[in-house]
PDBQT receptor file of N, H, CA, C and O in Angstrom, charges set to zero:
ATOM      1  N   UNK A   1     -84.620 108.330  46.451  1.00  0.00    +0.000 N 
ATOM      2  CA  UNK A   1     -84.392 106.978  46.940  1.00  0.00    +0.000 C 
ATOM      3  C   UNK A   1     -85.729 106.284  47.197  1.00  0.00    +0.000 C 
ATOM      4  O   UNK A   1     -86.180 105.438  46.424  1.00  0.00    +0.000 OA
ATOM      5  N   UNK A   2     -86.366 106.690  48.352  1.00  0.00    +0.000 N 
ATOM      6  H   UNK A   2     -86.000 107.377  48.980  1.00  0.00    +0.000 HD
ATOM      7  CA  UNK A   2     -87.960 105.969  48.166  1.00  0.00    +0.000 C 
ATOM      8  C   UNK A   2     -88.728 106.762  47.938  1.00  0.00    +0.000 C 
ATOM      9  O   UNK A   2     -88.534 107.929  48.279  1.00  0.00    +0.000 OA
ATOM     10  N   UNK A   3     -90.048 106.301  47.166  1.00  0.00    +0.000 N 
ATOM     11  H   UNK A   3     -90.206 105.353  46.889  1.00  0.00    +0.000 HD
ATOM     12  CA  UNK A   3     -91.376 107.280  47.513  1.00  0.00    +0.000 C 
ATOM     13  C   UNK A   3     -91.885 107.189  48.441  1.00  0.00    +0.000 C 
ATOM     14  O   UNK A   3     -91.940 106.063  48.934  1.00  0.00    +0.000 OA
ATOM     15  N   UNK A   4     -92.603 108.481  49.249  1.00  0.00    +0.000 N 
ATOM     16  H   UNK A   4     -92.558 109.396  48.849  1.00  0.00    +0.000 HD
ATOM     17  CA  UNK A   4     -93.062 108.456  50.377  1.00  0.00    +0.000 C 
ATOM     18  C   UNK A   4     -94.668 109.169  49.525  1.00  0.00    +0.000 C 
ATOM     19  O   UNK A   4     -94.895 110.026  48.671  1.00  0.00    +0.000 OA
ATOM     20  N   UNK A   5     -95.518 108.178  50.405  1.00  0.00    +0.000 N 
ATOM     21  H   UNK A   5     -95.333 107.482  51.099  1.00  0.00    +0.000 HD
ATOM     22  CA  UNK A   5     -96.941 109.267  50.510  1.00  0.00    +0.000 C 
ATOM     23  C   UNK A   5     -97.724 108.439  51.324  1.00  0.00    +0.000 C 
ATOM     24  O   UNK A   5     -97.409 107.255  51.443  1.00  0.00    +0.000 OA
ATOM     25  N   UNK A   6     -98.785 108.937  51.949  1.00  0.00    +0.000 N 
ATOM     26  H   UNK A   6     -99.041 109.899  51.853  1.00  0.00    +0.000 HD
ATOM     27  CA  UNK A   6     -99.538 108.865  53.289  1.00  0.00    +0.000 C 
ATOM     28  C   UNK A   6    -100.767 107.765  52.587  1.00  0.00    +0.000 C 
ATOM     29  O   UNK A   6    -101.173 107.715  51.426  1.00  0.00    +0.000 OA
ATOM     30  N   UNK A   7    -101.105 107.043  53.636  1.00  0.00    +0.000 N 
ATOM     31  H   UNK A   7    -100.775 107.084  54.579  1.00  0.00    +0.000 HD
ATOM     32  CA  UNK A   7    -102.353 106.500  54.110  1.00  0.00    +0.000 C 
ATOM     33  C   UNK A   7    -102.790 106.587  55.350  1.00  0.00    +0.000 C 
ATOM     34  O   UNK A   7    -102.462 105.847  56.277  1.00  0.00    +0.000 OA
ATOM     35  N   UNK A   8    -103.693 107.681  55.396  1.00  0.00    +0.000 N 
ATOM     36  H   UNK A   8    -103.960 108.282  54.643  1.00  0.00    +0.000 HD
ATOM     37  CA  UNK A   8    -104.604 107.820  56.769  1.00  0.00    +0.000 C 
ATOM     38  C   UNK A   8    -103.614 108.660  57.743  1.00  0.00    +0.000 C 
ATOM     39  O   UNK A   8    -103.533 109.848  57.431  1.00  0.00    +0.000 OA
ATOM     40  N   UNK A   9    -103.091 108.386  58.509  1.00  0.00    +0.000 N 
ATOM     41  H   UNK A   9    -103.157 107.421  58.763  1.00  0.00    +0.000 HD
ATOM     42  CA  UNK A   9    -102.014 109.267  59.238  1.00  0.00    +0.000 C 
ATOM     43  C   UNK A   9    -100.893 108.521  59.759  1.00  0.00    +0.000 C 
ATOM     44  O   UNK A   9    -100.557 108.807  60.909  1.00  0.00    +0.000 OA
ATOM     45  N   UNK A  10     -99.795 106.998  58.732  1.00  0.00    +0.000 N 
ATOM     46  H   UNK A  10    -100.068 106.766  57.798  1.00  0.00    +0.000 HD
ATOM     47  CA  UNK A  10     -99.381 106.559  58.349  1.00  0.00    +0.000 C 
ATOM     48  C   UNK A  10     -98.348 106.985  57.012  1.00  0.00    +0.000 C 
ATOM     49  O   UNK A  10     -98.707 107.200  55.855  1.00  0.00    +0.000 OA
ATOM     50  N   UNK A  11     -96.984 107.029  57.564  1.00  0.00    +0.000 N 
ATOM     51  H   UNK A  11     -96.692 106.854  58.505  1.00  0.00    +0.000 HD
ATOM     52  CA  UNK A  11     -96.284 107.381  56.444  1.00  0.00    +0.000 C 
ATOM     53  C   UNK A  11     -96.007 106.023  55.575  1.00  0.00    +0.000 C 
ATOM     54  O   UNK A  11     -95.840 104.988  56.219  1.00  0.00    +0.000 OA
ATOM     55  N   UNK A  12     -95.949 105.971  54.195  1.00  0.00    +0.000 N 
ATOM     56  H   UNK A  12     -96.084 106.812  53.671  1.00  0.00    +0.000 HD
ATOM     57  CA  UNK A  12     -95.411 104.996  53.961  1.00  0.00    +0.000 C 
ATOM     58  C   UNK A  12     -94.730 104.589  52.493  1.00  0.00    +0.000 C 
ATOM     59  O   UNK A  12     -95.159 104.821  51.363  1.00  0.00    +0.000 OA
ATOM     60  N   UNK A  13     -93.258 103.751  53.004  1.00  0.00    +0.000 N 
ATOM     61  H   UNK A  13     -92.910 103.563  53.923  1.00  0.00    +0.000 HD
ATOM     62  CA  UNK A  13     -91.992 103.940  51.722  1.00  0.00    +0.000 C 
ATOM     63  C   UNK A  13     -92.169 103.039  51.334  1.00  0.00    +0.000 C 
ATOM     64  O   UNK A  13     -92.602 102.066  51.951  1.00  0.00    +0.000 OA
ATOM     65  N   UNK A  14     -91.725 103.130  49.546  1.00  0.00    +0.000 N 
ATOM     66  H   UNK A  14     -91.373 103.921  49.045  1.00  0.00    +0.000 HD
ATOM     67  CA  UNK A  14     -92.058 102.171  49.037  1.00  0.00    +0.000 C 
ATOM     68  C   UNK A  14     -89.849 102.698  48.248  1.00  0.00    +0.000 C 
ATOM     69  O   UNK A  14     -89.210 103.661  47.823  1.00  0.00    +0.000 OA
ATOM     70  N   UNK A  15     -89.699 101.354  48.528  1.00  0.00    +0.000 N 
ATOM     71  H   UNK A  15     -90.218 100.572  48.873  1.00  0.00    +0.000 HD
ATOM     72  CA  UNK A  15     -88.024 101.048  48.265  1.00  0.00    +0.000 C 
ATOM     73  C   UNK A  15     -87.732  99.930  46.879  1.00  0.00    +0.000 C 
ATOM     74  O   UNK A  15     -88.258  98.818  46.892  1.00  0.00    +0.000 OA
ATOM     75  N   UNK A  16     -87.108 100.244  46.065  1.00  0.00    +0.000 N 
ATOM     76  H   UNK A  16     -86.680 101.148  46.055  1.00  0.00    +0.000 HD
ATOM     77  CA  UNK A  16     -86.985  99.563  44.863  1.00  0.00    +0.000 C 
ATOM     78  C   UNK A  16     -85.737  98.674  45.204  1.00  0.00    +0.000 C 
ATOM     79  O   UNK A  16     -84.816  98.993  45.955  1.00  0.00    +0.000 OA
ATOM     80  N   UNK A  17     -85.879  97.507  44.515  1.00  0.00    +0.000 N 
ATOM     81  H   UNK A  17     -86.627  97.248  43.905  1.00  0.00    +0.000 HD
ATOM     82  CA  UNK A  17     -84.837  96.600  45.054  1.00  0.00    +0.000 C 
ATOM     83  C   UNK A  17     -83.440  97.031  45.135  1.00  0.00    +0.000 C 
ATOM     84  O   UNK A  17     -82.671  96.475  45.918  1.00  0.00    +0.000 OA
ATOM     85  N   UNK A  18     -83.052  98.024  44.345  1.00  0.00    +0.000 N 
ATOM     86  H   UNK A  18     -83.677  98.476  43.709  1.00  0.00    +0.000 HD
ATOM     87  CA  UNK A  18     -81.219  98.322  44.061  1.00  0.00    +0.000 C 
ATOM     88  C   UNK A  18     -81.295  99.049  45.900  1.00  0.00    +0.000 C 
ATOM     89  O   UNK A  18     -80.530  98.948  46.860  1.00  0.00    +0.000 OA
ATOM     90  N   UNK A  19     -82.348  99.615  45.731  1.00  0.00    +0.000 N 
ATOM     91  H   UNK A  19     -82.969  99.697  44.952  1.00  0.00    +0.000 HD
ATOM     92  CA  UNK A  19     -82.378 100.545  47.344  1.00  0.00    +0.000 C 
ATOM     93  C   UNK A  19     -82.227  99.750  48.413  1.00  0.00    +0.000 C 
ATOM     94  O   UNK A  19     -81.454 100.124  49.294  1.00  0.00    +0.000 OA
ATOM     95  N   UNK A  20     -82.920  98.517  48.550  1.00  0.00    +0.000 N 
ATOM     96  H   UNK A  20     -83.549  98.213  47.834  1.00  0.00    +0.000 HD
ATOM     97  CA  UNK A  20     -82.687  97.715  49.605  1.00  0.00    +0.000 C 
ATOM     98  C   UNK A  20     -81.642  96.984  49.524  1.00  0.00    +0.000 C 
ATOM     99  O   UNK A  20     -81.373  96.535  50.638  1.00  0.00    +0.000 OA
ATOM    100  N   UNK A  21     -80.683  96.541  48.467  1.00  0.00    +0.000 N 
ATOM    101  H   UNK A  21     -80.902  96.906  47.562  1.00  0.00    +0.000 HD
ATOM    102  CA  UNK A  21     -79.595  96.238  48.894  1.00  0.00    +0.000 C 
ATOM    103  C   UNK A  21     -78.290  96.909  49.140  1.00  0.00    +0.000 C 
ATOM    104  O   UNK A  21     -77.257  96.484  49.658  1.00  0.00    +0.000 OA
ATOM    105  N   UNK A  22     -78.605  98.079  48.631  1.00  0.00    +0.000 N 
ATOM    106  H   UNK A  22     -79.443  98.424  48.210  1.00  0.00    +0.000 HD
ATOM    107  CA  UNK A  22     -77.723  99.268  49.302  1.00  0.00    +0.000 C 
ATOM    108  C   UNK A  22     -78.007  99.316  51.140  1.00  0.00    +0.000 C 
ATOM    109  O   UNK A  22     -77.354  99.084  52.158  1.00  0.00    +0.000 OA
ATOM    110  N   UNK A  23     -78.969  99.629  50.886  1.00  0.00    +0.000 N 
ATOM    111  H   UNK A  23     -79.499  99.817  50.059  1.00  0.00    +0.000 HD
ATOM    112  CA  UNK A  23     -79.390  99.840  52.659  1.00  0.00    +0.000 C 
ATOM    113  C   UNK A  23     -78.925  98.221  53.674  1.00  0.00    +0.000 C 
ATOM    114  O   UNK A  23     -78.211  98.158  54.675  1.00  0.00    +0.000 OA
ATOM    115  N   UNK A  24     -79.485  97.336  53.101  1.00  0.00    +0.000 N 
ATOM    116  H   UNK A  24     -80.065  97.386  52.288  1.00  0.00    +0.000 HD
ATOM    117  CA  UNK A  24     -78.623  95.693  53.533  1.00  0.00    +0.000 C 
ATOM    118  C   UNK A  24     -76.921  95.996  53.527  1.00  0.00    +0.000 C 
ATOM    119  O   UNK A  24     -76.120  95.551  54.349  1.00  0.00    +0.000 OA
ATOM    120  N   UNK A  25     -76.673  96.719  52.573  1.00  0.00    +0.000 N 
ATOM    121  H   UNK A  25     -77.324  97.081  51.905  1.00  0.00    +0.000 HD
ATOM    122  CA  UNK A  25     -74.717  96.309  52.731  1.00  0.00    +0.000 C 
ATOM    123  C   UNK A  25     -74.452  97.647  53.357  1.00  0.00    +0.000 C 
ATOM    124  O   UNK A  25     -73.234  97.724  53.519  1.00  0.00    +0.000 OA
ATOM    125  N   UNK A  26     -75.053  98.740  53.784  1.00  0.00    +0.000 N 
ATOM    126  H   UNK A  26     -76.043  98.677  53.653  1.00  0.00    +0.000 HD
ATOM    127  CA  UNK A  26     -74.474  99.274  54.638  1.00  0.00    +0.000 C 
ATOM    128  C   UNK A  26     -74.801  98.867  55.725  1.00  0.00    +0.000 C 
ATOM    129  O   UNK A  26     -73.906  99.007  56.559  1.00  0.00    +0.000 OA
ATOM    130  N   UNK A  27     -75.791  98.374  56.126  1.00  0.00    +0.000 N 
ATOM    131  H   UNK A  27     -76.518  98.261  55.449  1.00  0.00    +0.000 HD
ATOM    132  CA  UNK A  27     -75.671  97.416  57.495  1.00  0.00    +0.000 C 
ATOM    133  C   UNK A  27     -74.834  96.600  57.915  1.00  0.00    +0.000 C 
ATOM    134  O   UNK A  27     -74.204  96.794  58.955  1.00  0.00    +0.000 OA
ATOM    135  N   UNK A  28     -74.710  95.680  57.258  1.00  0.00    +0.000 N 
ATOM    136  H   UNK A  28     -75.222  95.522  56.413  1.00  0.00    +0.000 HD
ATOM    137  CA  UNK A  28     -74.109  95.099  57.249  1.00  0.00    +0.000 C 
ATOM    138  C   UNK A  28     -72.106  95.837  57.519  1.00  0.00    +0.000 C 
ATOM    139  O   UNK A  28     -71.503  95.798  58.591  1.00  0.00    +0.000 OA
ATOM    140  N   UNK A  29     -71.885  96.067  56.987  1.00  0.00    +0.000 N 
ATOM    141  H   UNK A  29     -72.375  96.100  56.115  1.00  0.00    +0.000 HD
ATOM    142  CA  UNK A  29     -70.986  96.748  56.669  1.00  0.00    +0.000 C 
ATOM    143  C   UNK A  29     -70.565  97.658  58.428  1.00  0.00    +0.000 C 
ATOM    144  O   UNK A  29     -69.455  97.660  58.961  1.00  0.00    +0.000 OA
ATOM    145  N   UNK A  30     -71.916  98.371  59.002  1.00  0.00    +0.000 N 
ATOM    146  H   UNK A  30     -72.818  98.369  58.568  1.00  0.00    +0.000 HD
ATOM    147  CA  UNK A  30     -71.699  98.591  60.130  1.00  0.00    +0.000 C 
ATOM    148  C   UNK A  30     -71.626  97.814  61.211  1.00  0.00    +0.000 C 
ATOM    149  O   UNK A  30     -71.153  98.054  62.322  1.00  0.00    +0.000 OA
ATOM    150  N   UNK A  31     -72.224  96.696  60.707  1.00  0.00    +0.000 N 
ATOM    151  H   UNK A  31     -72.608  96.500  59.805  1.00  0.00    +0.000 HD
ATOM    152  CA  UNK A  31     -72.229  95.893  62.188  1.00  0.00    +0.000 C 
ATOM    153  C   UNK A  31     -70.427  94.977  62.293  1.00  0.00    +0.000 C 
ATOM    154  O   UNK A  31     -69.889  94.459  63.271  1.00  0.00    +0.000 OA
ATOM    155  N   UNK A  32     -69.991  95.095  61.009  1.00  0.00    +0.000 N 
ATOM    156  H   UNK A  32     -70.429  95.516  60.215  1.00  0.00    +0.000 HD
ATOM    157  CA  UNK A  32     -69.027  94.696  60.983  1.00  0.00    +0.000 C 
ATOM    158  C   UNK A  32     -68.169  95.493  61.885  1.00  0.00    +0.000 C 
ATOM    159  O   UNK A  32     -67.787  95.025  62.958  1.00  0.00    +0.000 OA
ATOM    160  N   UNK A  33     -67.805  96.860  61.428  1.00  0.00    +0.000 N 
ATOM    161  H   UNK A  33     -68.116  97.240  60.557  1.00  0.00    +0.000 HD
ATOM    162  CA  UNK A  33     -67.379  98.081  61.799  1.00  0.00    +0.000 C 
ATOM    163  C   UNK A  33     -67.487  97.834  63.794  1.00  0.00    +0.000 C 
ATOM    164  O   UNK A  33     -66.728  97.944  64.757  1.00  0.00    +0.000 OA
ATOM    165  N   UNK A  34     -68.678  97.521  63.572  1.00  0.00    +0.000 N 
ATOM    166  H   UNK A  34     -69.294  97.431  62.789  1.00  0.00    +0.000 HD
ATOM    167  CA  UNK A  34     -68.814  97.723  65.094  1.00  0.00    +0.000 C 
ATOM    168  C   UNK A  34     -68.454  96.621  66.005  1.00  0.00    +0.000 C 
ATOM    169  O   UNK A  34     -68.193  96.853  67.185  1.00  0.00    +0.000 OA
ATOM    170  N   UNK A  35     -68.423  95.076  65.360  1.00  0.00    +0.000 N 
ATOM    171  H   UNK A  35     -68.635  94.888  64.402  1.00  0.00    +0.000 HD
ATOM    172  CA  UNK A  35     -67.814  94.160  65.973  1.00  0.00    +0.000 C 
ATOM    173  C   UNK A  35     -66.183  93.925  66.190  1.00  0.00    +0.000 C 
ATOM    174  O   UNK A  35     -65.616  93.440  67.170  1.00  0.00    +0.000 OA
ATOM    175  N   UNK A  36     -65.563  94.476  64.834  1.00  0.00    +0.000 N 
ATOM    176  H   UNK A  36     -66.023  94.870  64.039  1.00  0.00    +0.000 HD
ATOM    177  CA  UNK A  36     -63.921  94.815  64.825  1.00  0.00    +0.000 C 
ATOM    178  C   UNK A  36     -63.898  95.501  66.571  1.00  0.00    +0.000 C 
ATOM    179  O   UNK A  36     -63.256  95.038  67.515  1.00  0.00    +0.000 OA
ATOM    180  N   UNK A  37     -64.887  96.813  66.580  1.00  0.00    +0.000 N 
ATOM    181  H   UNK A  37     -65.408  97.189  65.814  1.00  0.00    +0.000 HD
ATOM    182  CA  UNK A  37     -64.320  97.669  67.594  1.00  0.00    +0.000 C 
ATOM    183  C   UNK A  37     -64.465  97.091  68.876  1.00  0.00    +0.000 C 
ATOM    184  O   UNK A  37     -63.826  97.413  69.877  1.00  0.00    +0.000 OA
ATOM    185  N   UNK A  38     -65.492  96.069  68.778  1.00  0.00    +0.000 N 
ATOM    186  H   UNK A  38     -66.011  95.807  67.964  1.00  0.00    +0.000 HD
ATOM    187  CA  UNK A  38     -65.861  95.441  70.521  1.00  0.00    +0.000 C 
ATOM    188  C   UNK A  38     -64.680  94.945  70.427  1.00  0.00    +0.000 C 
ATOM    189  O   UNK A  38     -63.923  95.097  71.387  1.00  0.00    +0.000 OA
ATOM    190  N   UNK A  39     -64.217  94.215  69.228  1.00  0.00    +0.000 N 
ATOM    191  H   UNK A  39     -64.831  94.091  68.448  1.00  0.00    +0.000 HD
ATOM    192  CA  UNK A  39     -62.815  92.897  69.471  1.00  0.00    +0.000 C 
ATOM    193  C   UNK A  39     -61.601  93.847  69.514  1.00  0.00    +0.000 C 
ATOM    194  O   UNK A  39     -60.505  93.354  69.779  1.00  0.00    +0.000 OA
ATOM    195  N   UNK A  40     -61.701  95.099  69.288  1.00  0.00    +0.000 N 
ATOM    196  H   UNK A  40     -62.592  95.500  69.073  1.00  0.00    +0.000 HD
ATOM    197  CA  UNK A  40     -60.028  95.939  69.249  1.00  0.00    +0.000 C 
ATOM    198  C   UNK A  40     -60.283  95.929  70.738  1.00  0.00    +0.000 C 
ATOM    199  O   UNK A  40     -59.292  95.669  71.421  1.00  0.00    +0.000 OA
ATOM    200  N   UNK A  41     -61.492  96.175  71.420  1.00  0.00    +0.000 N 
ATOM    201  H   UNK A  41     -62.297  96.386  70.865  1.00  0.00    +0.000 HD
ATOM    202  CA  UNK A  41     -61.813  97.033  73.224  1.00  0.00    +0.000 C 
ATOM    203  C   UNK A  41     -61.277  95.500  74.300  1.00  0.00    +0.000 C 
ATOM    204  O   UNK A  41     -60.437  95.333  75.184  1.00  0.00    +0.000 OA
ATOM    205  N   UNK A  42     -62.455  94.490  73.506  1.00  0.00    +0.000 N 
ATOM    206  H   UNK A  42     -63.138  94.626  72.788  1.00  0.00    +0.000 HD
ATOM    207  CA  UNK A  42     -61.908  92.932  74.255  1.00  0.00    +0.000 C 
ATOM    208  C   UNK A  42     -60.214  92.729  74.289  1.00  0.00    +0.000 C 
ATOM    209  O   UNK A  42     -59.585  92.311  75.261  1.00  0.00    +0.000 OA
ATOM    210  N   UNK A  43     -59.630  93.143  72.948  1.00  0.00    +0.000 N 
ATOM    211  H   UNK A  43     -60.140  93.483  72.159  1.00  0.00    +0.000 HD
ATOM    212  CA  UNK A  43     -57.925  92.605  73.221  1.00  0.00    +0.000 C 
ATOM    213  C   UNK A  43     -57.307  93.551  73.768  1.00  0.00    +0.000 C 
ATOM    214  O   UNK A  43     -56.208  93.270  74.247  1.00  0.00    +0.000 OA
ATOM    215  N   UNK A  44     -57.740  94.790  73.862  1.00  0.00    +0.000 N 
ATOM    216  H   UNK A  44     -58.632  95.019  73.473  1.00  0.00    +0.000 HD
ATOM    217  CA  UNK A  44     -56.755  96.208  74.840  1.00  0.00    +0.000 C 
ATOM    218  C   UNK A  44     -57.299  95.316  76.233  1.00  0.00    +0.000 C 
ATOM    219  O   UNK A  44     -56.426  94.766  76.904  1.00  0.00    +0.000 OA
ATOM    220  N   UNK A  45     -58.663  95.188  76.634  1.00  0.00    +0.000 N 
ATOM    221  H   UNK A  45     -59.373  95.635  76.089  1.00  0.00    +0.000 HD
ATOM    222  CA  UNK A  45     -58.865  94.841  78.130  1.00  0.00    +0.000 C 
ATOM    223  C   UNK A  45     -57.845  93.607  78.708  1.00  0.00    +0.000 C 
ATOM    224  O   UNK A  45     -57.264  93.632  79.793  1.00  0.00    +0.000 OA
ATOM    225  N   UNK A  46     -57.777  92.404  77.583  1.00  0.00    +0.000 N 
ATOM    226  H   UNK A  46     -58.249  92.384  76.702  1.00  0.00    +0.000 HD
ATOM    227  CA  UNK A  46     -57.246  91.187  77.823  1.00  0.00    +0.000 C 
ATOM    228  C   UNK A  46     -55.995  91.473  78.103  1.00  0.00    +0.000 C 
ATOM    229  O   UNK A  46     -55.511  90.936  79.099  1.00  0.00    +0.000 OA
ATOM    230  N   UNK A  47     -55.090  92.472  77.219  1.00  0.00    +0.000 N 
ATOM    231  H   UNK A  47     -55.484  92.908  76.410  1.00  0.00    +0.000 HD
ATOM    232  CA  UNK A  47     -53.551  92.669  77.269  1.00  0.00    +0.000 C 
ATOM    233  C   UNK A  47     -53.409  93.587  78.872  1.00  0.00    +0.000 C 
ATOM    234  O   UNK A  47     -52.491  93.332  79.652  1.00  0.00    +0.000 OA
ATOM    235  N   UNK A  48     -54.246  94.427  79.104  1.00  0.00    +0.000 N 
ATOM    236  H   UNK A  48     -54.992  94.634  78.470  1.00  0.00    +0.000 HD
ATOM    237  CA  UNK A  48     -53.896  95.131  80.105  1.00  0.00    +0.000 C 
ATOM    238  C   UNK A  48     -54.058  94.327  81.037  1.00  0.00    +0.000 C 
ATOM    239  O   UNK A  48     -53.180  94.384  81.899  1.00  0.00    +0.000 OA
ATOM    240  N   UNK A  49     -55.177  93.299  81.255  1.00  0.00    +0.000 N 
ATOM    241  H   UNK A  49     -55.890  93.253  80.555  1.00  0.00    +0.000 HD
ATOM    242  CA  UNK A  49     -55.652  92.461  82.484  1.00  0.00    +0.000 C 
ATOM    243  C   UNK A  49     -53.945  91.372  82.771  1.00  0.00    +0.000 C 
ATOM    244  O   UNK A  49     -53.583  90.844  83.823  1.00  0.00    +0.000 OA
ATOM    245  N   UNK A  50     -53.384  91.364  81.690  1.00  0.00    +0.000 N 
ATOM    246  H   UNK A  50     -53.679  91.792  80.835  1.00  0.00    +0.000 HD
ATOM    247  CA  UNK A  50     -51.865  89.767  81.842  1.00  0.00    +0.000 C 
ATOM    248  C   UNK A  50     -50.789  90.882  81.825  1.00  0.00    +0.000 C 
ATOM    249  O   UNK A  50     -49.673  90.408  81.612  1.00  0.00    +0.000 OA
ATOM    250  N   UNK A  51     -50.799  92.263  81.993  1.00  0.00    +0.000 N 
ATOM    251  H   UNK A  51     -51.705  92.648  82.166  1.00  0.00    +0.000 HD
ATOM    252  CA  UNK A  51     -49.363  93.035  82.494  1.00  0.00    +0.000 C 
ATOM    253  C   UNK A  51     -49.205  93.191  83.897  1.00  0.00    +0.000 C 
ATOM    254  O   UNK A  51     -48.199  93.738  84.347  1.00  0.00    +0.000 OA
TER     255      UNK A  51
């Protein structure tokens, strides 16, 4: 996926474009993941708070 090799005592990747937009849409992709779950936690709190 990337090349890695050193400058000085510095690691450093070098990422080809198909790589960075893989790595962009799984981000993406998680933050989604993770906003669904705040909004599943917000509507369990809301429903329990009006019983």
């Amino acid at each position: 996926m990337a090349d890695e090799s050193k400058r000085g005592d510095k690691k450093v990747f070098c990422f080809d474009r198909e790589d960075l937009k893989a790595i962009r849409k799984k981000q993406q992709s998680n933050i989604a993941e993770n906003t669904e779950e705040e909004l599943g936690k917000a509507a369990a709190q809301a429903i329990l708070k009006n019983l």
